[in-house]
Jmol script that loads the backbone (N, CA, C; Angstrom):
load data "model"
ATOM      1  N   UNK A   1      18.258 -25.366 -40.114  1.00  0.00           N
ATOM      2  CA  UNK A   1      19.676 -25.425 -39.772  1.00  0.00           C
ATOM      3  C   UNK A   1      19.893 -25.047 -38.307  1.00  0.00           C
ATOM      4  N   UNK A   2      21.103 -25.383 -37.600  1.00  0.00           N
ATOM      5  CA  UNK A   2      21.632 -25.172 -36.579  1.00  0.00           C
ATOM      6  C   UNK A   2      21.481 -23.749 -35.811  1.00  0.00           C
ATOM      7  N   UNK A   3      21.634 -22.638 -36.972  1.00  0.00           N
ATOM      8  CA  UNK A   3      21.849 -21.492 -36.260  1.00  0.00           C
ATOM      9  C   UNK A   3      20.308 -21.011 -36.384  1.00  0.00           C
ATOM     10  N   UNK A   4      19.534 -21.302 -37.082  1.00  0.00           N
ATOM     11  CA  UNK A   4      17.993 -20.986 -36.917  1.00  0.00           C
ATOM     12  C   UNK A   4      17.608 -21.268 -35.340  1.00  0.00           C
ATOM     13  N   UNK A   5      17.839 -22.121 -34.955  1.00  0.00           N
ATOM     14  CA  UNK A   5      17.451 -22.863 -33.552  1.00  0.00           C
ATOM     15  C   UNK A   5      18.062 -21.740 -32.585  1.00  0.00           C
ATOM     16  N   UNK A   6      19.089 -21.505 -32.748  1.00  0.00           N
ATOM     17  CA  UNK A   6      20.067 -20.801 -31.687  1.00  0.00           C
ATOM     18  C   UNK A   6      19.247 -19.089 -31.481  1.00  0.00           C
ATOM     19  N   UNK A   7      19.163 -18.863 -32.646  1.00  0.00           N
ATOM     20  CA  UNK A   7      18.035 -17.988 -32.586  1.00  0.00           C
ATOM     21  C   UNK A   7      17.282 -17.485 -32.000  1.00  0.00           C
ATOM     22  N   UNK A   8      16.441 -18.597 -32.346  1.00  0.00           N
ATOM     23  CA  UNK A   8      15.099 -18.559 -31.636  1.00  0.00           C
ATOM     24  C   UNK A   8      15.429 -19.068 -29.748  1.00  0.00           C
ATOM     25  N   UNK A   9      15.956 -19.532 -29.913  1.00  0.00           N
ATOM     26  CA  UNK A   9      16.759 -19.714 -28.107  1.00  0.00           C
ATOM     27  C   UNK A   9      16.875 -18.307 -27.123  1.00  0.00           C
ATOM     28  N   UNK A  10      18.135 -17.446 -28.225  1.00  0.00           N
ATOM     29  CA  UNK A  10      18.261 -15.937 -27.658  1.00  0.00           C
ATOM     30  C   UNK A  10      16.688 -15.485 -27.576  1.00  0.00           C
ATOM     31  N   UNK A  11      15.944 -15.783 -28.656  1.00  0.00           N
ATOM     32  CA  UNK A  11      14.584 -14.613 -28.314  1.00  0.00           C
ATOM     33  C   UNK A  11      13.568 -14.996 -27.407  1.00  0.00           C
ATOM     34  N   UNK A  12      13.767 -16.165 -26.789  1.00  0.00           N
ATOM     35  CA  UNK A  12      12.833 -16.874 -26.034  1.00  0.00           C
ATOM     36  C   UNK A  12      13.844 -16.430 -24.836  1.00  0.00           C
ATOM     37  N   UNK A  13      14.880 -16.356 -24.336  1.00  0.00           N
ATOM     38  CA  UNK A  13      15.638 -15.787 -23.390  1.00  0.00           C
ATOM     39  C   UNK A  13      15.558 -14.500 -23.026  1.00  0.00           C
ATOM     40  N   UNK A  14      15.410 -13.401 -24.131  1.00  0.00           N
ATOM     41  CA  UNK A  14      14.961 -12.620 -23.937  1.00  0.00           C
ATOM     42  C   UNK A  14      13.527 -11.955 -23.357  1.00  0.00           C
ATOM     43  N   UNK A  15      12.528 -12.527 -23.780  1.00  0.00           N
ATOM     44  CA  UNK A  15      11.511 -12.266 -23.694  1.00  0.00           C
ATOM     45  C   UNK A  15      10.999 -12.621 -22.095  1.00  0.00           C
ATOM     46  N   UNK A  16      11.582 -14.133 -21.736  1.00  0.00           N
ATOM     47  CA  UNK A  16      11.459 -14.204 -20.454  1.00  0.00           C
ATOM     48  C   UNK A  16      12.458 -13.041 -19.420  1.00  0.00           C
ATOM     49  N   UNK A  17      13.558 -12.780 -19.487  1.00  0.00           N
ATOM     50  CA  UNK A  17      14.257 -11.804 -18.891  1.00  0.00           C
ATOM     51  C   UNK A  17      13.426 -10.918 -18.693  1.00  0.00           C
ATOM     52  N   UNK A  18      13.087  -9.949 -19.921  1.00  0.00           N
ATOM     53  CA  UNK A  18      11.669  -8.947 -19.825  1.00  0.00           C
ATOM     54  C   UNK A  18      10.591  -8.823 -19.018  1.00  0.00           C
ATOM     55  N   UNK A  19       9.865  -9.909 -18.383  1.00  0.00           N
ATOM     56  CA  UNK A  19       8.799 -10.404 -17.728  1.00  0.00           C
ATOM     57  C   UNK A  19       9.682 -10.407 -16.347  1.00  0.00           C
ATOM     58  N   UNK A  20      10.517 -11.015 -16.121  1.00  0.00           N
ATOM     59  CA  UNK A  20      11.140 -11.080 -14.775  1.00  0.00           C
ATOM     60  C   UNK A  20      11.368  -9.569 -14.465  1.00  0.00           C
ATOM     61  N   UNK A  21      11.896  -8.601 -15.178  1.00  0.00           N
ATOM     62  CA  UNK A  21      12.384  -7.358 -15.201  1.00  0.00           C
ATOM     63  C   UNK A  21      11.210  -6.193 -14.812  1.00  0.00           C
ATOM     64  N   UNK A  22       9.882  -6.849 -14.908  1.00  0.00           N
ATOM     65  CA  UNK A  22       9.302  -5.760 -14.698  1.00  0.00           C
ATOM     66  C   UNK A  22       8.957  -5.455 -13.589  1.00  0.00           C
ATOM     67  N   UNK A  23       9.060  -3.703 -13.363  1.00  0.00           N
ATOM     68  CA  UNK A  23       8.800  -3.050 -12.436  1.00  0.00           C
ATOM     69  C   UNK A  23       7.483  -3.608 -11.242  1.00  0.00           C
ATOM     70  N   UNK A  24       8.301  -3.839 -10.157  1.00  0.00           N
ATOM     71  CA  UNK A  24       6.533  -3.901  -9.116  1.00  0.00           C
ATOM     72  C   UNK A  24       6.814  -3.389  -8.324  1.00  0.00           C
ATOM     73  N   UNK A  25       5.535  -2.099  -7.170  1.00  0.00           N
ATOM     74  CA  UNK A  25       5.636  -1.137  -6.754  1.00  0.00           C
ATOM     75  C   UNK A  25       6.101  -1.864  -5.789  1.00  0.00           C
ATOM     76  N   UNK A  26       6.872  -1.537  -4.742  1.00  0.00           N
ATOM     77  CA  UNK A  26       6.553  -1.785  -3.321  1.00  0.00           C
ATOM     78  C   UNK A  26       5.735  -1.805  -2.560  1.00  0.00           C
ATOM     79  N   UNK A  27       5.716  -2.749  -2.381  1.00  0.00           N
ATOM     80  CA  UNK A  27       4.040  -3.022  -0.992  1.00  0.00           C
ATOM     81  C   UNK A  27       4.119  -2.473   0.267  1.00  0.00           C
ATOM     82  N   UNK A  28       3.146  -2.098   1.161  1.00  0.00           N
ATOM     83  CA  UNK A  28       3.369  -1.281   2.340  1.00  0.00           C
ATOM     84  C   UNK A  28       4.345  -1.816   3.177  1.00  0.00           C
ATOM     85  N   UNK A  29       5.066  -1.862   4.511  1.00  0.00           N
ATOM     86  CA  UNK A  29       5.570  -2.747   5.192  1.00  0.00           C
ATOM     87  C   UNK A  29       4.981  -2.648   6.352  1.00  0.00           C
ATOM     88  N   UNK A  30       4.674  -3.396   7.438  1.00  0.00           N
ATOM     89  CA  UNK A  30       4.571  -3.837   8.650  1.00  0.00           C
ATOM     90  C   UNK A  30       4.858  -2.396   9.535  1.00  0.00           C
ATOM     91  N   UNK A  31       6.345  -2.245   9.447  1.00  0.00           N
ATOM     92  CA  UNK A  31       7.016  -1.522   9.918  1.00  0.00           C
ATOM     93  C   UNK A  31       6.639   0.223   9.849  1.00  0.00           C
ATOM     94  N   UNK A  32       6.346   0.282   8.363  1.00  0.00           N
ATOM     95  CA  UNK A  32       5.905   1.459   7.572  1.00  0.00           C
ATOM     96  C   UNK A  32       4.088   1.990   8.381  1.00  0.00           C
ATOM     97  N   UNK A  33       3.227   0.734   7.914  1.00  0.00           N
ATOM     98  CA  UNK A  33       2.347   0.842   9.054  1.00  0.00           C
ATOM     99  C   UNK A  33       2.373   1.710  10.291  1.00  0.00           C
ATOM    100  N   UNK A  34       2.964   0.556  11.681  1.00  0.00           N
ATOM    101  CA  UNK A  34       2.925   0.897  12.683  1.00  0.00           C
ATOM    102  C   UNK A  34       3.817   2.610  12.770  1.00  0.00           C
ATOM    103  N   UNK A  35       4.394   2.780  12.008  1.00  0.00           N
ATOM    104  CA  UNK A  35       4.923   3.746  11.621  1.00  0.00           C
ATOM    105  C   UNK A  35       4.029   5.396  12.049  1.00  0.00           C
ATOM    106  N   UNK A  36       3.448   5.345  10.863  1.00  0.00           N
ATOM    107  CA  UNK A  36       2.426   5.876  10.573  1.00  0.00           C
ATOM    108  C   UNK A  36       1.109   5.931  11.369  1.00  0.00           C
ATOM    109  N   UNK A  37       0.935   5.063  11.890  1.00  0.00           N
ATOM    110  CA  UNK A  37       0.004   4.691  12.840  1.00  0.00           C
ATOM    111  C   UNK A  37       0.223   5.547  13.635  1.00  0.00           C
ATOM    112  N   UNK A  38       1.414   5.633  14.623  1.00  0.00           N
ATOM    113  CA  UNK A  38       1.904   6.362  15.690  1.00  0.00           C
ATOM    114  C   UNK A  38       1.724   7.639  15.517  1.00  0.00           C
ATOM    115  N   UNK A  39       1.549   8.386  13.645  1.00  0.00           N
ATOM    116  CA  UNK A  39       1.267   9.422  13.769  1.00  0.00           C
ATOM    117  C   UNK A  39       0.287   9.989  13.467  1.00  0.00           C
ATOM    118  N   UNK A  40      -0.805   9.359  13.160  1.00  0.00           N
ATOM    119  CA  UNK A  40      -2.087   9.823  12.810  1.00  0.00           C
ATOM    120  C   UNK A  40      -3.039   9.980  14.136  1.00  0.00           C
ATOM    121  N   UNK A  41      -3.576  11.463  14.062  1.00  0.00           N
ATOM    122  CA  UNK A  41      -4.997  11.363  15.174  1.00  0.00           C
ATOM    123  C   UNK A  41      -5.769  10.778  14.430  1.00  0.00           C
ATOM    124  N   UNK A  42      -7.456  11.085  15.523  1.00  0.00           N
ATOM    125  CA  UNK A  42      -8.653  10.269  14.867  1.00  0.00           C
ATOM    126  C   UNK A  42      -9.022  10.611  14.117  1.00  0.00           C
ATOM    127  N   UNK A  43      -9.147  12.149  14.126  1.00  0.00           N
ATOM    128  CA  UNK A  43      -9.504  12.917  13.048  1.00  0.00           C
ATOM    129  C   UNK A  43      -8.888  12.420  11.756  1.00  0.00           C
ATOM    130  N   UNK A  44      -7.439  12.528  11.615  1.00  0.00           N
ATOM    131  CA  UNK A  44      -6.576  12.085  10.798  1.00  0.00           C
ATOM    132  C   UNK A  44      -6.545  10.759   9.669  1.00  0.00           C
ATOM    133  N   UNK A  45      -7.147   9.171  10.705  1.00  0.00           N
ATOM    134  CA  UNK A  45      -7.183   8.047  10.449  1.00  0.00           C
ATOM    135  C   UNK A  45      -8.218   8.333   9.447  1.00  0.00           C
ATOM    136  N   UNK A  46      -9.477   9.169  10.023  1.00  0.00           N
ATOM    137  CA  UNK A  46     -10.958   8.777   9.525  1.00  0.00           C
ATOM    138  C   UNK A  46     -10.353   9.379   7.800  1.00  0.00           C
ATOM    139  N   UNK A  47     -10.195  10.847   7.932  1.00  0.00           N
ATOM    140  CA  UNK A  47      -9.730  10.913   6.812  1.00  0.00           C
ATOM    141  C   UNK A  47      -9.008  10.188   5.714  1.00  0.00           C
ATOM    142  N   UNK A  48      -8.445   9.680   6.070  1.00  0.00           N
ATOM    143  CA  UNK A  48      -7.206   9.047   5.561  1.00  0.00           C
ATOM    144  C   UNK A  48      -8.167   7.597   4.767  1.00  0.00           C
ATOM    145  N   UNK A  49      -8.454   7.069   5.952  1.00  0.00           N
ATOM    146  CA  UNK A  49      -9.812   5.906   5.601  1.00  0.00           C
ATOM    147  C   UNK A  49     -10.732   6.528   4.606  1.00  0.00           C
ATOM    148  N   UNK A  50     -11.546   7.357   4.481  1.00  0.00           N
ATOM    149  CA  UNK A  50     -12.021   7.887   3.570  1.00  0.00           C
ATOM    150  C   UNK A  50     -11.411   7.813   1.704  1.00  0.00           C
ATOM    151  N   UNK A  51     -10.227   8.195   2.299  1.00  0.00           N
ATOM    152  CA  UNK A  51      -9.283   8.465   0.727  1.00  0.00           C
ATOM    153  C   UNK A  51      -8.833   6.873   0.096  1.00  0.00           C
ATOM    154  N   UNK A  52      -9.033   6.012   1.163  1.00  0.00           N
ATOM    155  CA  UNK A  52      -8.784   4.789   0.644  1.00  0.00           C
ATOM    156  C   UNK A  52      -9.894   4.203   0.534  1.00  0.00           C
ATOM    157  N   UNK A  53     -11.207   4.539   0.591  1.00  0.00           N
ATOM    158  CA  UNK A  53     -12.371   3.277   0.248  1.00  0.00           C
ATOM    159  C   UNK A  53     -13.013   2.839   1.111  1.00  0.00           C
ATOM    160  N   UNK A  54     -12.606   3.703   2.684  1.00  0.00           N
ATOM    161  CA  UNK A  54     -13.122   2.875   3.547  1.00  0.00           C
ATOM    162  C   UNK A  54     -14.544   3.071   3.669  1.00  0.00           C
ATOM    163  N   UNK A  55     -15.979   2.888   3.576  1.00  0.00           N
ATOM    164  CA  UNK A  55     -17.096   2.796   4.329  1.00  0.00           C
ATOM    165  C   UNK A  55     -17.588   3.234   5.214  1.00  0.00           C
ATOM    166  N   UNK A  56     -18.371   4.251   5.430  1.00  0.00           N
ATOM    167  CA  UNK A  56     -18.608   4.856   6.638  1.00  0.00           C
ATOM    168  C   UNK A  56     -18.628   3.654   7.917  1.00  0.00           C
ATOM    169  N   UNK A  57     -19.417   2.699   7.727  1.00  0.00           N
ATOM    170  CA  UNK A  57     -19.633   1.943   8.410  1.00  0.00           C
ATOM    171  C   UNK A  57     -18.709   0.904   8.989  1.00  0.00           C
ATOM    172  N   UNK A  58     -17.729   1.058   8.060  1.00  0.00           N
ATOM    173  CA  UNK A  58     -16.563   0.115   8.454  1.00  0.00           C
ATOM    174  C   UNK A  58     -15.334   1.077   9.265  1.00  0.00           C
ATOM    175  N   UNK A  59     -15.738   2.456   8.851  1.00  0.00           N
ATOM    176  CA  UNK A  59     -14.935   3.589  10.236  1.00  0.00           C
ATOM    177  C   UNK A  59     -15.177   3.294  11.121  1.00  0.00           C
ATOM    178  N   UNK A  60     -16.738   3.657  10.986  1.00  0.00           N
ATOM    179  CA  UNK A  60     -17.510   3.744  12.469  1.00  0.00           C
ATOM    180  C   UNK A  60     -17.128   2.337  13.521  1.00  0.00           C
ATOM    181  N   UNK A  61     -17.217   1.251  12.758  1.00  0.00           N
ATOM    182  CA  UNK A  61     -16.786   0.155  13.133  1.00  0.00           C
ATOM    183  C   UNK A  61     -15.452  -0.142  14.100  1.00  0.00           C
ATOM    184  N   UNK A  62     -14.646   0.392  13.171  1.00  0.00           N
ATOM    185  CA  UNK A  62     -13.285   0.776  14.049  1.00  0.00           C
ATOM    186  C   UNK A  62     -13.395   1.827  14.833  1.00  0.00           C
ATOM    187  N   UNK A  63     -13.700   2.232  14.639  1.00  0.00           N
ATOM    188  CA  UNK A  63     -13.759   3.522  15.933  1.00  0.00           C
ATOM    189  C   UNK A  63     -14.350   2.814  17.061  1.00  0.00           C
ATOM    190  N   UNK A  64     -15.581   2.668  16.804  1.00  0.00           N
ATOM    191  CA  UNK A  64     -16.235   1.659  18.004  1.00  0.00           C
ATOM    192  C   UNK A  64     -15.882   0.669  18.254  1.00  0.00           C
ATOM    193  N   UNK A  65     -14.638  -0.022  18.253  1.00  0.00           N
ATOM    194  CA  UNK A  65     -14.339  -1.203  18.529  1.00  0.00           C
ATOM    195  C   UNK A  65     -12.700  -1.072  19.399  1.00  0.00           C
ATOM    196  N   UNK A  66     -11.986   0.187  19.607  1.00  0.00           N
ATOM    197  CA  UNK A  66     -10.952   0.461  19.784  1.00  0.00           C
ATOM    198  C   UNK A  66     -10.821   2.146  20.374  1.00  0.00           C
ATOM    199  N   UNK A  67     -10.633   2.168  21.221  1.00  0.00           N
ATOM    200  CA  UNK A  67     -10.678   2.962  22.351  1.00  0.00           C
ATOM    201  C   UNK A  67      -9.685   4.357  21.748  1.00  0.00           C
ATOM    202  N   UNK A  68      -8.562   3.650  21.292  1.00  0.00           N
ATOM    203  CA  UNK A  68      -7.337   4.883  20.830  1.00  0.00           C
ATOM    204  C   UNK A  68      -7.143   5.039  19.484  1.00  0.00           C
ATOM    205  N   UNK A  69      -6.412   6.045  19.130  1.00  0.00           N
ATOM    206  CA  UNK A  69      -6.410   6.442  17.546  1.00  0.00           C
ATOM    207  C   UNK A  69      -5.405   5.297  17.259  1.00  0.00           C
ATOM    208  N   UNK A  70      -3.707   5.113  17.707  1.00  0.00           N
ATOM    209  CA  UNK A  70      -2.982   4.831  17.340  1.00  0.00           C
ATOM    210  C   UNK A  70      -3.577   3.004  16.700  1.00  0.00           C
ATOM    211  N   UNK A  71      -4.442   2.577  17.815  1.00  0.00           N
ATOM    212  CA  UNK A  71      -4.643   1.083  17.475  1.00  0.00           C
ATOM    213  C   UNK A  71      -5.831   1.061  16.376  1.00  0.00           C
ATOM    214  N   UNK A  72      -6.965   2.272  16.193  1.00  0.00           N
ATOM    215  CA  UNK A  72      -7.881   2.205  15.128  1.00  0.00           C
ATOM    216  C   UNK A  72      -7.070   2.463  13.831  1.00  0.00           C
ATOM    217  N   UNK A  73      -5.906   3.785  14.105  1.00  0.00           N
ATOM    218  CA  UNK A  73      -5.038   3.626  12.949  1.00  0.00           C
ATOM    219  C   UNK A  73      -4.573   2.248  12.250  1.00  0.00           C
ATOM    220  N   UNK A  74      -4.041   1.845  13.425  1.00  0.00           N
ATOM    221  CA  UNK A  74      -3.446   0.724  12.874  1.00  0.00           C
ATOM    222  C   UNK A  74      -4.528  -0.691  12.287  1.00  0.00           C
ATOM    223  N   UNK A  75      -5.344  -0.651  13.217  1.00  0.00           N
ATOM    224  CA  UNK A  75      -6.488  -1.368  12.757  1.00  0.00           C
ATOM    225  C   UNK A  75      -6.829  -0.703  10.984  1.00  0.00           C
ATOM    226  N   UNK A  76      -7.264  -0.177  10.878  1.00  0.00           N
ATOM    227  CA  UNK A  76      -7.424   0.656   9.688  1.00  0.00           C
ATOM    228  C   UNK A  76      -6.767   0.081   8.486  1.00  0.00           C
ATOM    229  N   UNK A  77      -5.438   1.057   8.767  1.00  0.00           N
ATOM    230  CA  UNK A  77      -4.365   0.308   7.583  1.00  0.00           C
ATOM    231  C   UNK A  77      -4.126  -1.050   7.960  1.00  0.00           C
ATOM    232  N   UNK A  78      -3.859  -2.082   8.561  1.00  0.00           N
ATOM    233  CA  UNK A  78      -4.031  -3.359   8.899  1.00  0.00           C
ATOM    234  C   UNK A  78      -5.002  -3.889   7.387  1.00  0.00           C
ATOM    235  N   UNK A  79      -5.967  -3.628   8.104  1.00  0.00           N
ATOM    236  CA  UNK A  79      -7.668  -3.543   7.188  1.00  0.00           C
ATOM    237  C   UNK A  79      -7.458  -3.887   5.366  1.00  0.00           C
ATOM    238  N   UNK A  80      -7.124  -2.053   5.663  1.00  0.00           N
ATOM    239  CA  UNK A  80      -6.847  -1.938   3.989  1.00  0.00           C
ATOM    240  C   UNK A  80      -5.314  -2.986   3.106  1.00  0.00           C
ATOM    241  N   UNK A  81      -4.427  -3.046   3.976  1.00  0.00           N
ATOM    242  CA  UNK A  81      -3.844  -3.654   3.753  1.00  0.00           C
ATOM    243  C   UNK A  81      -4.361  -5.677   3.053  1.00  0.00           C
ATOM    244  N   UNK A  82      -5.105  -5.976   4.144  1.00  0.00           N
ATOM    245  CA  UNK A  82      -5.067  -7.238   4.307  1.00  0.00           C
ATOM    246  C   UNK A  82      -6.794  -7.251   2.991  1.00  0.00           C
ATOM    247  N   UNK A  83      -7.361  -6.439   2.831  1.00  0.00           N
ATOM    248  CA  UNK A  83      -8.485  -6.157   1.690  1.00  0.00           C
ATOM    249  C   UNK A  83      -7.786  -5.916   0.473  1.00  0.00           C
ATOM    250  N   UNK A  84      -6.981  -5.943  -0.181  1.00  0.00           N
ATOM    251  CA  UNK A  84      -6.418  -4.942  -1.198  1.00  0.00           C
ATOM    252  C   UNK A  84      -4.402  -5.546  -1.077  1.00  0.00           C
ATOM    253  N   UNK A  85      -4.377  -6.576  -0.631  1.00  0.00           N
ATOM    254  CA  UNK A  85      -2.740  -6.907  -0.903  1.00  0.00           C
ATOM    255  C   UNK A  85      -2.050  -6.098  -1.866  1.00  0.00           C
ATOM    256  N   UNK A  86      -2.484  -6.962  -3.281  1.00  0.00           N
ATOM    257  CA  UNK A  86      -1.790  -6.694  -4.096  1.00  0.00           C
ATOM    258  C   UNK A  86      -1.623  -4.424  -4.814  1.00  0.00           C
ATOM    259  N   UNK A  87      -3.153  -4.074  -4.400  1.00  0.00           N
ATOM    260  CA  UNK A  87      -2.964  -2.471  -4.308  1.00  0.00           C
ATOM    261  C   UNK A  87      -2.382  -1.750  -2.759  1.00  0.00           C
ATOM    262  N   UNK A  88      -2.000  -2.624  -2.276  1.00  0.00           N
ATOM    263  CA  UNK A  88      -1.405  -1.543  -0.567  1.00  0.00           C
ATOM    264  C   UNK A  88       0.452  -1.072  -1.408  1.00  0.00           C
ATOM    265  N   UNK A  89       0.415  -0.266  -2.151  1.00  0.00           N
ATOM    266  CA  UNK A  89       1.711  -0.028  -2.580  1.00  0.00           C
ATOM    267  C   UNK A  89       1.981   1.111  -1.309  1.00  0.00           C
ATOM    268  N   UNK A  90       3.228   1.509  -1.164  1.00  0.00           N
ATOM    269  CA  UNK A  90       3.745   2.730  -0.873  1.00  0.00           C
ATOM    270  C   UNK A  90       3.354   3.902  -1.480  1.00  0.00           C
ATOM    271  N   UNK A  91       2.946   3.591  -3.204  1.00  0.00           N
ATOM    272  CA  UNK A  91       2.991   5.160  -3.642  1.00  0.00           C
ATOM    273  C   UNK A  91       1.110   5.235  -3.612  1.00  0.00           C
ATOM    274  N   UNK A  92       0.460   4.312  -3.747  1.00  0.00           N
ATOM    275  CA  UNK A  92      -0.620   4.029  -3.892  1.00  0.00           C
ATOM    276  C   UNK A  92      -1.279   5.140  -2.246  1.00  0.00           C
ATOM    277  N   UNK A  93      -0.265   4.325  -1.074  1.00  0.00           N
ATOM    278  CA  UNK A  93      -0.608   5.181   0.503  1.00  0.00           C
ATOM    279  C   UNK A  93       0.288   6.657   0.391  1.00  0.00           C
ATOM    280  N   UNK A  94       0.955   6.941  -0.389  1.00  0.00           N
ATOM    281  CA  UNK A  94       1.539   8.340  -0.599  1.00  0.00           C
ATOM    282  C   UNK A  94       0.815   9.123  -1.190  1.00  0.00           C
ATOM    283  N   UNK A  95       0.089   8.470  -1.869  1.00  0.00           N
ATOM    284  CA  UNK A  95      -1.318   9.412  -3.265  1.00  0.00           C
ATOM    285  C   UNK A  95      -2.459   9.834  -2.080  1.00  0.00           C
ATOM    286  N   UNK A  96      -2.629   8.975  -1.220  1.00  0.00           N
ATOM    287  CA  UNK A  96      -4.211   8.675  -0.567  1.00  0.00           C
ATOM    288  C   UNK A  96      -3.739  10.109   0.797  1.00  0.00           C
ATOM    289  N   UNK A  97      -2.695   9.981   1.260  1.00  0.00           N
ATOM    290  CA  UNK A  97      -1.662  11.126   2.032  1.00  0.00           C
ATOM    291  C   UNK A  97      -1.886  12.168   1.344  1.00  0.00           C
ATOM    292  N   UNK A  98      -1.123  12.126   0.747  1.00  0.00           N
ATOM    293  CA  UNK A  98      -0.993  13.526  -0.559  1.00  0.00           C
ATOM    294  C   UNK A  98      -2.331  14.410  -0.181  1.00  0.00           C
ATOM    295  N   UNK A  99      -3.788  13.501  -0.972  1.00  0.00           N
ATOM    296  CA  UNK A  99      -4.719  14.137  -1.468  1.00  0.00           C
ATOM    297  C   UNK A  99      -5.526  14.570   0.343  1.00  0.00           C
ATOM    298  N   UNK A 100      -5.403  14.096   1.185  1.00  0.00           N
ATOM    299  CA  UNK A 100      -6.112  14.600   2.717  1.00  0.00           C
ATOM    300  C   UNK A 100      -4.824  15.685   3.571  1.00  0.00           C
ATOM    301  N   UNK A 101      -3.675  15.806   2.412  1.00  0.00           N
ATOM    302  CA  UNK A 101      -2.497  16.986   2.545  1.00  0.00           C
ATOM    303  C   UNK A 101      -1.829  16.390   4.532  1.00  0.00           C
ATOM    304  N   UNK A 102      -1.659  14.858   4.377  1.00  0.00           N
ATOM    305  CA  UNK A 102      -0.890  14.261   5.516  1.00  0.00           C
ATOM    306  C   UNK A 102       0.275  13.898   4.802  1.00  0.00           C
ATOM    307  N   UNK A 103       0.756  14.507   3.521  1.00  0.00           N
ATOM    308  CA  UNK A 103       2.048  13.339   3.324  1.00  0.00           C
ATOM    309  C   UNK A 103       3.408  13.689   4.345  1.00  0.00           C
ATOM    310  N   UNK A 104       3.125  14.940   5.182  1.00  0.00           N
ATOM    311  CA  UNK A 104       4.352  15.052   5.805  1.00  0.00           C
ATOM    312  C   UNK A 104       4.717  13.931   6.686  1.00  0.00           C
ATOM    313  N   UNK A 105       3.250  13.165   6.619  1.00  0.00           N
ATOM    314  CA  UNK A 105       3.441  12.060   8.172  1.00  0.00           C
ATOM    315  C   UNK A 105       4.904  10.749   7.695  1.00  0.00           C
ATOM    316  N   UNK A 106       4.347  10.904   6.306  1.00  0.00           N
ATOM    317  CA  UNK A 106       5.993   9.632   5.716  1.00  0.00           C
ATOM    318  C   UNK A 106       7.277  10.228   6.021  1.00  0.00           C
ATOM    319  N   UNK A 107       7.061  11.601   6.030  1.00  0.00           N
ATOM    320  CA  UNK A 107       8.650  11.936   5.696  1.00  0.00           C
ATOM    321  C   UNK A 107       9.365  12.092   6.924  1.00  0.00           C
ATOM    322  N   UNK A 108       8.266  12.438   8.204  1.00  0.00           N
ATOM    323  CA  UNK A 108       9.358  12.706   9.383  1.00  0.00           C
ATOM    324  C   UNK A 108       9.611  11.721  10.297  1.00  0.00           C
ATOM    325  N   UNK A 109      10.404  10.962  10.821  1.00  0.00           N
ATOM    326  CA  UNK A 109      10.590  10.022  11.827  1.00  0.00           C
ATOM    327  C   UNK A 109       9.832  10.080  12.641  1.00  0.00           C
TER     328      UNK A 109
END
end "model"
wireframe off; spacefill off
backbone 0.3
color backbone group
């Protein structure tokens, strides 16, 4: 019958709504980056690189390839960013902060 159909319409409406609805973290921004960049020393970056996966060799790499912190920083997160899209969240780089005890670097202008 008629209203069987109608039914099954609402629950197929629903179910897609659900899927559209779900939560996705925010991804790093550009902006957020260079951000951050500006405030990390070398000391700082390497750490930081560390807490995300980076490779000794792929530090060392940046380090040796870039004269200043601010551009190995940025090189760095650049890096991890462009390795790892879909994991470069905000809270994902707030955890990796957190645990090398830099998260003050997000919070102050």
């Amino acid at each position: 019958s008629g209203d069987e159909e109608s039914d099954d319409d609402e629950e197929e409406d629903v179910s897609e709504f659900e899927e559209e609805a779900e939560p996705t973290e925010p991804l790093v921004s550009g902006k957020l980056i260079d951000n951050l960049a500006s405030k990390l020393s070398a000391a700082d970056w390497k750490k930081l690189a560390i807490q995300l996966d980076f490779k000794d060799d792929e530090i060392q790499e940046i380090s040796d390839s870039y004269d200043d912190a601010l551009t190995q920083s940025q090189e760095m997160l650049a890096n991890w960013y462009s390795n790892n899209p879909a994991q470069a969240t905000v809270i994902s780089l707030r955890k990796a902060l957190q645990d090398v005890g830099l998260l003050k670097l997000l919070h102050h202008p």
